[in-house]
Wavefront OBJ file of the C-alpha trace (Angstrom):
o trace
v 70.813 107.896 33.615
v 74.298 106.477 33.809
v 75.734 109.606 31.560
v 73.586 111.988 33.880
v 75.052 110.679 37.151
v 79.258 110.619 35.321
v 78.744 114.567 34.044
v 77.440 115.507 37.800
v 80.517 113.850 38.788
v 82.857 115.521 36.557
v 81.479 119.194 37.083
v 81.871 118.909 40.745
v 85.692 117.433 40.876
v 86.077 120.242 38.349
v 84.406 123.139 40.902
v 86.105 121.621 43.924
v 89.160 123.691 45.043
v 91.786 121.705 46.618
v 92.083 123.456 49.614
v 88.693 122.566 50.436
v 89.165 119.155 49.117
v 92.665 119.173 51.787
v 90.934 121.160 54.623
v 87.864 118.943 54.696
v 90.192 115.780 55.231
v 92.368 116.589 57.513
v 88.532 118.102 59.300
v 87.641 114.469 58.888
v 90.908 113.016 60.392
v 90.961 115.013 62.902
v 87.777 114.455 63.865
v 87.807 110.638 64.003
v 90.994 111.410 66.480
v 88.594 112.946 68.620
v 86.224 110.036 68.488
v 88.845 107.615 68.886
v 90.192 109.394 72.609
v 86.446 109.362 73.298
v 86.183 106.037 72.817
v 89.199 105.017 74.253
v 88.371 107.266 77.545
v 84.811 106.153 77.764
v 86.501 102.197 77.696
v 89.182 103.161 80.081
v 86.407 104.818 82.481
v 84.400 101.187 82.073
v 87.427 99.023 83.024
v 87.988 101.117 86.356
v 84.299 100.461 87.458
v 84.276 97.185 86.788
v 88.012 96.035 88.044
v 88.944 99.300 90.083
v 91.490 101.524 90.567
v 95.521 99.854 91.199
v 96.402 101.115 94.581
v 99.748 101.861 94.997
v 100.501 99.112 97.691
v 99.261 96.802 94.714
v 102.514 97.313 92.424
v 105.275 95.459 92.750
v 108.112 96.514 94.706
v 110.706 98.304 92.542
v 114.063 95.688 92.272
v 116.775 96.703 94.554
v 120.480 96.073 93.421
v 121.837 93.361 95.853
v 124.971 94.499 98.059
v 127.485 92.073 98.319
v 127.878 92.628 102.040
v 124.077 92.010 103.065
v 123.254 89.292 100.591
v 123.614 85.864 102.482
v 124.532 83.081 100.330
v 122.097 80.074 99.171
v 124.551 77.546 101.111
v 123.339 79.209 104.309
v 119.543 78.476 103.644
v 118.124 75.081 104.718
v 118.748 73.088 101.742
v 119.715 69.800 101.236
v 123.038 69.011 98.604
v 120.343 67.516 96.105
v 118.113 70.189 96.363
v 121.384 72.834 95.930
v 122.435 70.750 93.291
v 119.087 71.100 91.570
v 118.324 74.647 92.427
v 122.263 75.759 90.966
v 120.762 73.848 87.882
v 117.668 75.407 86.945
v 119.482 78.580 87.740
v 122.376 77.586 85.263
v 119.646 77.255 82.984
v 117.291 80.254 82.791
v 120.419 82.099 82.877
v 122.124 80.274 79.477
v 118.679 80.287 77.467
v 118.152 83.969 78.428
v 121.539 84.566 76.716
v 121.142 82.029 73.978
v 123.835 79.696 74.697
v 124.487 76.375 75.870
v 124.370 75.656 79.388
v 128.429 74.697 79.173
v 129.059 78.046 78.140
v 128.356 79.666 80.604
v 129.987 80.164 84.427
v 128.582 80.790 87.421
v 131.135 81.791 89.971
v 128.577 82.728 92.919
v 124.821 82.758 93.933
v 123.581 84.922 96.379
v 120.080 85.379 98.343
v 118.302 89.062 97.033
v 115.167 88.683 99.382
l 1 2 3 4 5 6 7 8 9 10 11 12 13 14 15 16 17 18 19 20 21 22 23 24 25 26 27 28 29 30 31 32 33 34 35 36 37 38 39 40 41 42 43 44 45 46 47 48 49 50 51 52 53 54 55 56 57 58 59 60 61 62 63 64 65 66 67 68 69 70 71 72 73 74 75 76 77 78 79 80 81 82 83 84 85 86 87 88 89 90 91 92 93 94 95 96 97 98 99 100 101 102 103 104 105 106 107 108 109 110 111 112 113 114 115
């Protein structure tokens, strides 16, 4: 039985052109492309039922480049010298471990209000 099942086997990869073999996989790639933008369609069509559509008032605001001459200063607001104290130092801080460095080597020479 085993014998019977290895010369099937052999005659057909022996008929088998391989442009057939090559045309029916890249059919069969192609086709699970096809599949897979179904699927992913079908999901995406799902998701806009269930959570609806972003509205365009929903997106955040696109960032504006401060100008130096309508930008107040933070020493203008309503804070206390503590509280500027503090608020310079957490600043001082996200800005050195965004770079990667120490928080003594860095300077800041200004901070200014963007909104």
């Amino acid at each position: 039985m085993n014998s019977i099942l290895m010369e099937t086997a052999e005659t057909t990869a022996k008929s088998m052109d391989p442009f057939v073999v090559m045309i029916v996989g890249m059919a069969v790639v192609f086709l699970g492309l096809i599949i897979l933008i179904g699927i992913v369609k079908l999901v995406s069509f799902f998701c806009k039922l269930v959570f609806g559509e972003r509205k365009k008032s929903e997106s955040p605001a696109p960032a504006v480049a401060p100008s130096r001459s309508t930008s107040s200063p933070v020493a203008a607001s309503n804070l206390t010298e503590a509280q500027r104290g503090e608020l310079i130092a957490a600043i001082s801080a996200a800005i050195a471990e965004s770079m990667g460095r120490p928080v003594s080597g860095i300077r800041i020479r200004s901070i200014r209000k963007v909104g």
